[in-house]
C-alpha positions in Angstrom: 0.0 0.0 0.0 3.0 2.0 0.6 3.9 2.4 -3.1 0.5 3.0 -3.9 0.5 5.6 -1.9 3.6 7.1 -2.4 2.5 6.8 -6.2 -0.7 8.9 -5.6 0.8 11.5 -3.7 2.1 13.8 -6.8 -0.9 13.9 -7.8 -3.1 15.1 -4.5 0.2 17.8 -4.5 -0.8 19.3 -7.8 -4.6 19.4 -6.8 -3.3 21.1 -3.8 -1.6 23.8 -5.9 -4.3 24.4 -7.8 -6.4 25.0 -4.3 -3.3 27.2 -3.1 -3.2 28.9 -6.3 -6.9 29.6 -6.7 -6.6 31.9 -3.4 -3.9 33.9 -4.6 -4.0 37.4 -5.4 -1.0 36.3 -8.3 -3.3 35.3 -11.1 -6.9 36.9 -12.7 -10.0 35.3 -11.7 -10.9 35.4 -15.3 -8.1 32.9 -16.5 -9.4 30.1 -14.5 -12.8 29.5 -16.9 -11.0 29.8 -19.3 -8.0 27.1 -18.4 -11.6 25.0 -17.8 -12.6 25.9 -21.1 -9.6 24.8 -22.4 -9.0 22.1 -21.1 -12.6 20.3 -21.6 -12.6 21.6 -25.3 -9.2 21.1 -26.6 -6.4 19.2 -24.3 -8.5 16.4 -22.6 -9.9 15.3 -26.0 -6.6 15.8 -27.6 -5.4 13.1 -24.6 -8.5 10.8 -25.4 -7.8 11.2 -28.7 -4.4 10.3 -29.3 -4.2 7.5 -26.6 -7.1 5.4 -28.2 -5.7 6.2 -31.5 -2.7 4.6 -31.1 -3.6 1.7 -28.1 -3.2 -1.6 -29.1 -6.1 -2.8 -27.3 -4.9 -6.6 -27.8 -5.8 -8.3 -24.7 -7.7 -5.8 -23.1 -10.8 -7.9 -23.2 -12.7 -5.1 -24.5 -15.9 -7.3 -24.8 -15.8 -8.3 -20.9 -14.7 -4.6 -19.5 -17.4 -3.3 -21.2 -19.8 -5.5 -19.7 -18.5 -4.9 -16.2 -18.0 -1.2 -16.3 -21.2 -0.4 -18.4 -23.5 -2.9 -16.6 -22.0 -1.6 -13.3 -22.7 1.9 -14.0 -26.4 0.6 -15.0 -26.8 -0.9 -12.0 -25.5 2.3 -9.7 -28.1 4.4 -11.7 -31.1 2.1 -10.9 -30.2 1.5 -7.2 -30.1 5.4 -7.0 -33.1 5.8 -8.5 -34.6 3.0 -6.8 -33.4 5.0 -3.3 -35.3 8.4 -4.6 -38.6 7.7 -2.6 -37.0 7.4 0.8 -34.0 10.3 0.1 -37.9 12.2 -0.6 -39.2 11.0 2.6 -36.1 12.5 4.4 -36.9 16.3 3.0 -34.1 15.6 0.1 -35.0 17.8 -2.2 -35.1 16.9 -6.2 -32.4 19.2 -7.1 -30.1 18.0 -4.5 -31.3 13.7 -5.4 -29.8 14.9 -9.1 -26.5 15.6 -7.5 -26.3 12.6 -5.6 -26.9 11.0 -8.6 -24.4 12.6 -10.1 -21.8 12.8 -7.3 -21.8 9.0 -7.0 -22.0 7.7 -11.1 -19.5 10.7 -12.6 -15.8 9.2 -12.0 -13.1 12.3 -12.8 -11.0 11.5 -16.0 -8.4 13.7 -14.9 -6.9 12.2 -11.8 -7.7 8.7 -13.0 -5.3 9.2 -16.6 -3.0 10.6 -14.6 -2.6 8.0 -11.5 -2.8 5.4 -14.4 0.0 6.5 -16.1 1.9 7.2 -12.4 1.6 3.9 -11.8 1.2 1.3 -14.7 2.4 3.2 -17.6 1.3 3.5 -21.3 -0.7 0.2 -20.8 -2.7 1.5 -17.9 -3.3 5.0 -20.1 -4.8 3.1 -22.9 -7.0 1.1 -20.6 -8.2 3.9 -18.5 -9.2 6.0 -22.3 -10.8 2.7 -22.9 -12.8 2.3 -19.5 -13.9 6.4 -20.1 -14.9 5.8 -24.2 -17.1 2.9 -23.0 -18.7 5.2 -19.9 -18.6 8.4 -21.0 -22.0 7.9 -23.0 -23.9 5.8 -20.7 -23.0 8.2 -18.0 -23.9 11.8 -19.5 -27.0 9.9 -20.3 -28.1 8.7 -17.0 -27.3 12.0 -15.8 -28.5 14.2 -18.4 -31.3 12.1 -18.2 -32.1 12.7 -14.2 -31.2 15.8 -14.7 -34.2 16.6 -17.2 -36.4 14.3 -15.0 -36.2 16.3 -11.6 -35.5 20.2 -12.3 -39.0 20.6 -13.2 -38.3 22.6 -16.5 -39.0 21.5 -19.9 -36.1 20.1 -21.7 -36.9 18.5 -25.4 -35.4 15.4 -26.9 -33.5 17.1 -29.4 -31.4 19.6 -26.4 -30.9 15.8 -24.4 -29.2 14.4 -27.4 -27.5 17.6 -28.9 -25.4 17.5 -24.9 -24.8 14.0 -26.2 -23.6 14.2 -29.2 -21.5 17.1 -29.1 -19.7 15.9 -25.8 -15.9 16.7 -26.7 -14.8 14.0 -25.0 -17.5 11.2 -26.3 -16.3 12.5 -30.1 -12.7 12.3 -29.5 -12.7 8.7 -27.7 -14.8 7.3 -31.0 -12.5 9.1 -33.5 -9.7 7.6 -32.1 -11.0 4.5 -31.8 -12.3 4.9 -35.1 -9.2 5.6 -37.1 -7.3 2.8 -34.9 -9.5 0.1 -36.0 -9.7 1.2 -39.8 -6.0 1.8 -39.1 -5.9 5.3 -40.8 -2.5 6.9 -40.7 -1.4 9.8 -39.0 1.0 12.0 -40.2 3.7 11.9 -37.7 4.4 15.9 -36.9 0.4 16.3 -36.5 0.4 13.2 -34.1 3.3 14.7 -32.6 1.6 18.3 -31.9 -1.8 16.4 -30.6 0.2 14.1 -28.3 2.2 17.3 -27.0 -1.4 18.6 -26.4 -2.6 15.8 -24.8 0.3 15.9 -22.0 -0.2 18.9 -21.3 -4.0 18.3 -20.0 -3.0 16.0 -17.2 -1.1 18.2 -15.1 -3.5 21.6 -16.3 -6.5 18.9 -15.3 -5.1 18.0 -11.6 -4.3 21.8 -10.3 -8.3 22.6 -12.4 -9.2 20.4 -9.9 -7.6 21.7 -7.2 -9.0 24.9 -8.1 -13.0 24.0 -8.4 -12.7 22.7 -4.7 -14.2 24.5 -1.8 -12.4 24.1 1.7 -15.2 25.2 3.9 -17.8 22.8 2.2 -15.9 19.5 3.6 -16.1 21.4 7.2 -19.6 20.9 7.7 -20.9 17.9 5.2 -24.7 17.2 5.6 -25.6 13.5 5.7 -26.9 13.5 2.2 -23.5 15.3 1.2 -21.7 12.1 3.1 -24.2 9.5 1.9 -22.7 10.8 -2.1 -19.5 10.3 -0.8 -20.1 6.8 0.8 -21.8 5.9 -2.7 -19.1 6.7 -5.0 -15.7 5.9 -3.1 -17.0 2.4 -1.4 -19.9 1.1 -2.8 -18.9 1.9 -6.6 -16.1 0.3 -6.5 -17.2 -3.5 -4.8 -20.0 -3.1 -7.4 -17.4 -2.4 -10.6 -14.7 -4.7 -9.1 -17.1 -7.3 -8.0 -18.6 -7.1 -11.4 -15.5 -7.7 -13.0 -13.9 -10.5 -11.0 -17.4 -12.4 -11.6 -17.0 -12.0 -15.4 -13.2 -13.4 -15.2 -11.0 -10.0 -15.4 -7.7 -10.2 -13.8 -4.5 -8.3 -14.1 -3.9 -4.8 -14.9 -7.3 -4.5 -16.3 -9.1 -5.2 -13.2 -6.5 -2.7 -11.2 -7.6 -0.3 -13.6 -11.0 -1.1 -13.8 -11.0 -0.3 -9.6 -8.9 3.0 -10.1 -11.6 4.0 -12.7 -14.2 3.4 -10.2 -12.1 4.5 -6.9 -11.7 7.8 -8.1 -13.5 11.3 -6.7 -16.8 12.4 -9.1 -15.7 14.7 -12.2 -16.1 18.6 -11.9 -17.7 19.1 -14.8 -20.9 17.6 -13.1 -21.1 20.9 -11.5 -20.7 23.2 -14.9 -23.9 20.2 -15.8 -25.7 21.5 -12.5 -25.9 25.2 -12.5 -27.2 24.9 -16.3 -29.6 22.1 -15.3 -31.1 23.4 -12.4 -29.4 20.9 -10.5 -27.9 21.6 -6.5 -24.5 22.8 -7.9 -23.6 23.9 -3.9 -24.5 20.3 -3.0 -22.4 19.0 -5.9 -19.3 21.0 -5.2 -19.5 20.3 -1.5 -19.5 16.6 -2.4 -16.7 17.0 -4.9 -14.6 18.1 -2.3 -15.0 15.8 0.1 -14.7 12.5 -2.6 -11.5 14.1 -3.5 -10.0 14.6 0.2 -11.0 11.3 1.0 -10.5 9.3 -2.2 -6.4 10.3 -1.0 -6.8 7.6 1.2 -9.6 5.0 0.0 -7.9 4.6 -3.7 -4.9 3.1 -1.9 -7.3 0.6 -0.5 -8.8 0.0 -3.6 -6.1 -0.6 -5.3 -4.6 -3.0 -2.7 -7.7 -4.8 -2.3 -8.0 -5.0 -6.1 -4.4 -6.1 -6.6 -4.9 -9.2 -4.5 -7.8 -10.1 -6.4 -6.1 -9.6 -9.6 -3.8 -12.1 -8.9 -6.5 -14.6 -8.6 
């Protein structure tokens, strides 16, 4: 667990710095959306896109990860929505239930990319793009989907799948796994210049991160905020990693499978909420609380995972 740890730890330092750097008189409030911006538009897809494009996803039982992180995910959604009646018994409101929702099926791409490649390398970067392509979809679906359900507006078919469909990260993960299974060729500078992209959106995502999260909100956590933490950080990842030893994953793809599901919720669940009608306060209180604690359940995870992995 030691190494685990000691693996994780750059990478709850450069969510710190972005925290420390956030409350700083040094740099314009204005730059930080637009970092965000940046970021979600441009150097995360470029990642996405350039890892799938060139993974050599031989071995990565594609067919049974799926299965397991898809099915899992399925499974999260309908026991939250199953719980909706007595959350609304306890006075939890509809907007807040769509950021438990959220809180607890969002996983954030960021710190899970970069832990992977901390600790297992180009191989466990091609298997985490590949455990985001196949949940990216299902995910903003479910959510959007909530979302729509519970804020009491009116939200038409067409603005549902138009947030689909034009989700930067769900069209760079299927172009890249597009153009590596026709094997189109890349010319080698404009690889070059997306990869060189790409790497920079790990350590920009991490100190983002940092930056989104709210001290004061983990001070006080209400019990629904804790329940959303309890969801995501424990029982999402014996649902994903139970899922997957049943269906006969083992190795690095099981590890990775539990680092995908050990991880804190993703920010832009927040961005989702404030447009939605959603409880963005709720959302970011939670956020900040997965990712404070999630520095010490993911080495669990992960050691609990490796010993199964082995098996």
């Amino acid at each position: 667990m030691t190494i685990i740890f000691e693996s994780i730890l750059p990478i709850f330092l450069l969510v710190m710095l972005g925290v420390w750097l956030k409350r700083l008189p040094l740099i314009n409030a204005t730059l930080w959306e637009g970092l965000e911006q940046l970021g979600y538009f441009v150097l995360f897809p470029a990642l996405l896109f350039s890892t799938l494009a060139t993974a050599d996803f031989a071995g990565m039982k594609a067919d049974m990860t799926a299965l397991a992180t898809i099915g899992s995910v399925t499974l999260m959604s309908a026991g939250l929505l199953l719980l909706w009646p007595l959350l609304r018994a306890g006075h939890v409101s509809p907007a807040a239930f769509t950021s438990v929702f959220q809180t607890a099926t969002r996983w954030n791409g960021f710190m899970a990319l970069a832990i992977a490649q901390k600790l297992y390398g180009p191989l466990g970067l091609s298997l985490t793009a590949l455990l985001m392509t196949l949940v990216i979809v299902p995910i903003n679906f479910y959510c959007v989907g909530v979302l729509v359900r519970f804020n009491g507006g009116s939200r038409g078919l067409t603005s549902f799948a138009y947030r689909i469909l034009t989700n930067p990260l769900i069209l760079a993960s299927v172009l890249g796994i597009l153009v590596n299974a026709m094997g189109i060729p890349i010319y080698g500078p404009l690889l070059t210049s997306i990869e060189m992209l790409g790497s920079t959106s790990l350590a920009l995502g991490l100190v983002m991160v940092g930056a989104g999260l709210k001290a004061s909100d983990a001070l006080r956590p209400s019990p629904v905020a804790l329940l959303a933490v309890f969801l995501k950080l424990i029982i999402m990842p014996v649902l994903m990693v139970g899922t997957s030893y049943l269906l006969g994953i083992r190795g690095d793809n099981l590890l990775v499978i539990a680092l995908g599901a050990g991880v804190p919720t993703a920010l832009n669940g927040y961005l989702l909420a404030k447009q939605m009608g959603g409880d963005a306060p709720l959302y970011a209180a939670v956020a900040t609380i997965q990712t404070v604690a999630s520095f010490f359940t993911i080495p669990l995870v992960l050691t609990v995972a490796a010993y199964m992995a082995g098996g």
